[in-house]
C-alpha positions in Angstrom: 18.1 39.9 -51.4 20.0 36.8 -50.7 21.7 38.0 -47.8 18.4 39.5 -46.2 17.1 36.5 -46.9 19.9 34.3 -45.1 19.1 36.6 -42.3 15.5 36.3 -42.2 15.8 32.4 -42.5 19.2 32.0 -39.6 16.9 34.6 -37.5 14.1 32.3 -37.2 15.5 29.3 -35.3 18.0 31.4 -33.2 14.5 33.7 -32.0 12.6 30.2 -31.5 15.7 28.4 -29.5 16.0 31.7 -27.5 12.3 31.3 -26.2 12.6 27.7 -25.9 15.6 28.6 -23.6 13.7 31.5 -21.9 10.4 28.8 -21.7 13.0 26.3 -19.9 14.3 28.4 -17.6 10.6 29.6 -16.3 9.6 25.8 -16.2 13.2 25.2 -13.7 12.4 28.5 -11.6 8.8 27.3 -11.0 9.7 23.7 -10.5 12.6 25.5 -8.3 10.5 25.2 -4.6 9.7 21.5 -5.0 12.7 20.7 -6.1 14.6 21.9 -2.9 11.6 20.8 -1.0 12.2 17.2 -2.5 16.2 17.3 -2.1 16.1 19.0 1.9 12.9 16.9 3.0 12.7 13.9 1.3 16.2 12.6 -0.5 18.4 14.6 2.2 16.8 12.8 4.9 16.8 9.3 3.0 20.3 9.5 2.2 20.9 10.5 5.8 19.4 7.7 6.7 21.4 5.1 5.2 24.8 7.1 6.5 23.2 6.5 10.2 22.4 3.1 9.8 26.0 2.4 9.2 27.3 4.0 12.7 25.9 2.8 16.7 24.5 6.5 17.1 21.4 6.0 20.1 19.2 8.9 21.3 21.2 11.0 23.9 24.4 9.4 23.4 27.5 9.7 22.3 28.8 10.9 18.7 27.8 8.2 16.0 30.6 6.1 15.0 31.2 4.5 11.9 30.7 0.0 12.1 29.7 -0.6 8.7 27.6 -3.4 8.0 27.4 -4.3 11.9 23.6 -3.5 12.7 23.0 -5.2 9.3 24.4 -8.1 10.6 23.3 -8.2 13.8 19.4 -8.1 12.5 20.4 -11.8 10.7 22.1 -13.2 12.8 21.5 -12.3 16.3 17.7 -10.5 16.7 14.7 -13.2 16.7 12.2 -9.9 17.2 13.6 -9.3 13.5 12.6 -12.7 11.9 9.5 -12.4 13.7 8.0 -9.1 12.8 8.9 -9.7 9.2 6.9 -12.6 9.3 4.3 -11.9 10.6 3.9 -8.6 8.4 4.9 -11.1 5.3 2.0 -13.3 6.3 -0.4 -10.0 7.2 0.8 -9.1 3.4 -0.4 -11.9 1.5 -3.6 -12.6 3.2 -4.7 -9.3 3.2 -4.2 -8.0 0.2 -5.9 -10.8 -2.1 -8.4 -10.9 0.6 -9.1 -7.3 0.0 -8.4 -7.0 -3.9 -11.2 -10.1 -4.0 -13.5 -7.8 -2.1 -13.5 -5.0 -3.7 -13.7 -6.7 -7.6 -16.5 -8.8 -6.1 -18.1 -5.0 -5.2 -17.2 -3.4 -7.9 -19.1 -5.9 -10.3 -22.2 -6.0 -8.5 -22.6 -1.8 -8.3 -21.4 -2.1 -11.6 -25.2 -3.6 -12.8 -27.8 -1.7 -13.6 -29.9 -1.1 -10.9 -32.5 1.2 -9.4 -30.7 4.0 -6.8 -27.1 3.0 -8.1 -25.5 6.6 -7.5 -26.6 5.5 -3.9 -25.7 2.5 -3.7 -22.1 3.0 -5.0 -22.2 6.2 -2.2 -22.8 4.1 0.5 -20.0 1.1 0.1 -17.5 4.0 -0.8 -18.0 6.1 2.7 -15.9 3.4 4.6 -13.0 4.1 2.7 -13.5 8.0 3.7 -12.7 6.8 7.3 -9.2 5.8 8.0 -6.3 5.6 10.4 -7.5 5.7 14.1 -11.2 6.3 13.4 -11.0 2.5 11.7 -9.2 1.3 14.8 -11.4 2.3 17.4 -14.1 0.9 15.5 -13.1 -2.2 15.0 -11.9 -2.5 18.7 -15.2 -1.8 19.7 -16.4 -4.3 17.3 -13.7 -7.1 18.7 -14.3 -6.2 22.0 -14.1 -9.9 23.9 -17.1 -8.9 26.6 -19.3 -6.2 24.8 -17.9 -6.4 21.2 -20.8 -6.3 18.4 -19.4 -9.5 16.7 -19.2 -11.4 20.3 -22.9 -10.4 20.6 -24.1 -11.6 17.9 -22.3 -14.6 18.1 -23.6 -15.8 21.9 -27.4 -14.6 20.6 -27.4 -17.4 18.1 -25.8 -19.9 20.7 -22.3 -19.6 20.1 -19.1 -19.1 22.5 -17.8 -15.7 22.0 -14.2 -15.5 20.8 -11.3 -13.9 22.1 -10.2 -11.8 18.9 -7.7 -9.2 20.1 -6.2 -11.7 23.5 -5.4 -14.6 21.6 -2.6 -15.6 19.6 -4.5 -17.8 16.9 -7.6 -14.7 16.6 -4.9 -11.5 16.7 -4.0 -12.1 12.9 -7.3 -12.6 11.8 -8.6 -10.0 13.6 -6.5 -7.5 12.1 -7.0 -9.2 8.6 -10.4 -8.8 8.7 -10.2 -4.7 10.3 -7.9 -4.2 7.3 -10.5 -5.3 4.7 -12.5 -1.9 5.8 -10.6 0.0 3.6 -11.6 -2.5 -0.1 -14.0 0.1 -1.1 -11.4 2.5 -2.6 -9.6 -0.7 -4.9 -13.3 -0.7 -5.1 -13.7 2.8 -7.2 -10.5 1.8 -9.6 -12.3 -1.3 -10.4 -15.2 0.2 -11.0 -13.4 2.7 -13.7 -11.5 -0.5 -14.9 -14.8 -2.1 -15.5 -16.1 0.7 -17.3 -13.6 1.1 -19.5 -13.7 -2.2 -21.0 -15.4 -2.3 -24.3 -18.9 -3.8 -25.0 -18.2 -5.2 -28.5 -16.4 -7.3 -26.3 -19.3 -8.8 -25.0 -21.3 -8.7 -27.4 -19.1 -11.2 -29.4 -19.1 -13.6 -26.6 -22.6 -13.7 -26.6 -22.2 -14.2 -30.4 -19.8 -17.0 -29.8 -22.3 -18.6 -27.3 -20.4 -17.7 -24.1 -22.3 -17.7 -21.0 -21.5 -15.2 -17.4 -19.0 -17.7 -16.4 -17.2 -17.6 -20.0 -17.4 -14.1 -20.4 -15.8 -12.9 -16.9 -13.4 -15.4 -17.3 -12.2 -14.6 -21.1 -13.1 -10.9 -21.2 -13.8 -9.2 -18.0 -10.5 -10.5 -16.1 -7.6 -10.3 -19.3 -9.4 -6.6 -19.5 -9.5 -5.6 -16.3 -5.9 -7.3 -15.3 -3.9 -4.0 -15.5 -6.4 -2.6 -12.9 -5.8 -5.7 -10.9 -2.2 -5.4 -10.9 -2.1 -1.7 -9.9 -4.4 -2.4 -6.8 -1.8 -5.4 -6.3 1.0 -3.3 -6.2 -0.8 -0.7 -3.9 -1.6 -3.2 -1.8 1.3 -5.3 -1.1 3.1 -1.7 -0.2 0.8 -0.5 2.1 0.4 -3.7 3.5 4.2 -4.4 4.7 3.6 -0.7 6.4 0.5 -1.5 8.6 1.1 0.7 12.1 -1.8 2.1 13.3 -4.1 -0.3 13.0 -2.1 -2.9 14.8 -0.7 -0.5 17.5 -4.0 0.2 18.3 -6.0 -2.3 18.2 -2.9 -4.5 20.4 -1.9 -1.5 22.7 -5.0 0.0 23.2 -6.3 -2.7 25.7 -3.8 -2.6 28.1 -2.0 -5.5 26.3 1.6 -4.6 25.3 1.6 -3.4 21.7 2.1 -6.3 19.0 0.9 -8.6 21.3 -0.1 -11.2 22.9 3.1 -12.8 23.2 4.3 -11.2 19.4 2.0 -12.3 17.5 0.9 -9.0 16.2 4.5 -7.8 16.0 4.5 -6.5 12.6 7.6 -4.7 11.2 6.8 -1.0 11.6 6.1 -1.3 15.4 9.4 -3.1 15.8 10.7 0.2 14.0 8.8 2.3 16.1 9.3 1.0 19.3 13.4 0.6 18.3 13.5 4.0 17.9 11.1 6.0 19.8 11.0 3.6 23.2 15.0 2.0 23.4 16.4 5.2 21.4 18.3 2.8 18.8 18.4 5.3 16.0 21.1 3.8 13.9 19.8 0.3 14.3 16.0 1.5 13.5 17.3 3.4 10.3 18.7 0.5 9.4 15.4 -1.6 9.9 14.2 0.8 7.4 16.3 0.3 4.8 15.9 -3.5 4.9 12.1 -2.8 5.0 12.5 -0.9 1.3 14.8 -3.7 0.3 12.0 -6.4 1.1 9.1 -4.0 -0.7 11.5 -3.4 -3.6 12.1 -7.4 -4.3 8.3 -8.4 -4.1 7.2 -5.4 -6.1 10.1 -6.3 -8.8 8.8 -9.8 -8.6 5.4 -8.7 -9.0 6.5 -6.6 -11.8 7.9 -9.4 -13.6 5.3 -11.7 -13.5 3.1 -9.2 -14.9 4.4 -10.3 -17.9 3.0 -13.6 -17.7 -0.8 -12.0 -16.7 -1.1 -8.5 -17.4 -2.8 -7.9 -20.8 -2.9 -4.4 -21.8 -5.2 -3.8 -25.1 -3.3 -2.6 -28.4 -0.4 -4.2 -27.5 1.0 -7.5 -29.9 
């Protein structure tokens, strides 16, 4: 009886480790077609990327060679189009995005009031986010249009001189500022979850403690809603230091050269774009990649680290 029932207990776990193994090795075959779709499409090609950007390989030309940290160096030291698309997408980046992550909180709390028809309402300010890429950018160049533009139209019926918003240097940024605040209405959506996730006891103590609208957004609605904040921040900023299509649009589709007039719409994925695709720099472009994810890894560390100073996230001490 003892022995049968050493048996019986040993049998258990060695049974019950054998599925557990079996279980795993199901899990690994299903996960098996992502996973070489991940290493042959995504990390293959990445890591490829970073061996070319240390040779001088161009499109049609010879076999790469090997020069190290030349193109590297050369983008410091010797390439003003560099400097200058990393600017201007740094200063796209941060007017954009608070721009846009004001916008959309600002809409969120008003379609998060009780009104009459608010399943409408909250219908129509989401549908612009539905429409993106080149739809958004031959909108908004019909909109900016110098000589038959909406905006222009408006702006000489009350009286006033039209403005030049896709020819000039001083209205180029601002005009693709304000394009790029068409897509606020999906932050939009998160904040209105965030907002509707935050407790009303919440409020209902302010009001105890005699806090007025002000008081209460300020001391409940914004430490509540800060994690939502910060993950439309972080959103943002990324997307933002890609911006191509609206700019290469909007600049190159008026018979102006592309990032234009005179630069000052040259933000840092048509300088990759045009390195690559038009001159046939391969190497060099691969390498304006990787310093691209070097400059969105920084701010979004940065970002990450002062969430600590801002971020509240409820439960924790």
């Amino acid at each position: 009886m003892a022995v049968a029932g050493t048996t019986l207990a040993t049998g258990r776990p060695r049974r019950r480790s054998t599925l557990a193994r079996r279980e795993a090795i199901a899990g690994y075959i299903f996960l098996l077609p992502w996973i070489i779709g991940f290493l042959w499409f995504t990390l293959g090609p990445v890591l490829g990327s970073l061996g070319l950007s240390l040779t001088d390989y161009n499109a049609g030309g010879k076999a790469p060679n090997f020069v190290g940290l030349s193109n590297y160096q050369q983008m410091i030291t010797g390439d003003p189009l560099f400097w200058q698309s990393l600017k201007v997408t740094t200063i796209f980046s941060f007017v954009s995005v608070p721009l846009g992550l004001l916008l959309s909180l600002v809409i969120a709390l008003t379609l998060n009031q009780r009104v009459r028809f608010l399943p409408v309402w909250r219908t129509i300010y989401y549908l612009p986010s539905l429409v993106t890429g080149a739809a958004v950018a031959l909108l908004w160049q019909f909109m900016l249009n110098e000589q038959f533009g909406l905006i222009n139209s408006v702006l000489t019926a009350i009286h006033l001189p039209a403005i030049p918003w896709l020819t000039d240097e001083f209205w180029i940024m601002p005009s693709l500022i304000l394009a790029s605040l068409w897509g606020s209405t999906s932050g939009m959506l998160v904040f209105l979850g965030g907002l509707q996730g935050i407790p009303t006891e919440l409020y209902e103590a302010a009001m105890i403690d005699g806090a007025n609208t002000v008081r209460k957004f300020w001391h409940v609605t914004l430490p509540m809603l800060s994690p939502t904040i910060f993950y439309n921040l972080i959103f943002g900023v990324i997307n933002s230091f890609q911006v191509f299509v609206l700019v290469f649009l909007l600049t190159g589709g008026i018979g102006a050269s592309v990032g234009g007039p005179n630069y000052a719409s040259y933000v840092y994925a048509i300088y990759i774009y045009q390195t690559a695709f038009q001159y046939g720099r391969l190497a060099y472009s691969a390498g304006l990649g990787w310093v691209l994810f070097a400059v969105v890894l920084v701010v979004t560390l940065a970002l990450f680290r002062s969430a600590r100073l801002w971020v509240f996230y409820a439960g924790e001490r």
